[in-house]
C-alpha positions in Angstrom: 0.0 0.0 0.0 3.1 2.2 1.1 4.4 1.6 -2.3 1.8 2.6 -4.8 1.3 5.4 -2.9 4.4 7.1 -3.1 4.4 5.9 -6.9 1.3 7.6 -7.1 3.2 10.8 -5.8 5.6 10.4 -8.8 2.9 10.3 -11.4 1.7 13.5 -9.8 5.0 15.5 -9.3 4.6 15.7 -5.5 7.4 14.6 -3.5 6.5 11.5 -1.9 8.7 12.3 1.0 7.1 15.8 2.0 3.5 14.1 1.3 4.3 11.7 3.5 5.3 13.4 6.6 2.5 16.1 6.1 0.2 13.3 5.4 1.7 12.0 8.8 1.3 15.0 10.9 -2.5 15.7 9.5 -3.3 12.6 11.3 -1.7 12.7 14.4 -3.1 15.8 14.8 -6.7 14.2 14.6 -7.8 14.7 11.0 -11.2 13.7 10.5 -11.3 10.4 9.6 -14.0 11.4 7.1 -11.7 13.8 5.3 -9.0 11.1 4.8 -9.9 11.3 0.8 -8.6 15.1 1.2 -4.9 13.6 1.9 -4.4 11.4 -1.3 -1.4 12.3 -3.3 -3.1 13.3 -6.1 -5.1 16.4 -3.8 -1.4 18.0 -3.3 -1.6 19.1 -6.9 -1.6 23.1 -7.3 
């Protein structure tokens, strides 16, 4: 799961490493679990 998301960052030009931790830090700092959708790779597109 790790895996195709960080290849899905690549596909999108977002760098898997800063998704990751702010993906990361969303959630520990109690993210609604209904909004999870909002933290896909794909959303981090300007």
């Amino acid at each position: 799961m790790i895996a195709t998301l960080i290849e899905c960052c690549k596909l999108n030009a977002v760098n898997p490493h800063e998704w990751l931790t702010r993906t990361l830090s969303k959630l520990a700092n109690g993210h609604p679990a209904n909004n999870v959708a909002e933290l896909l790779p794909w959303t981090a597109v300007a």
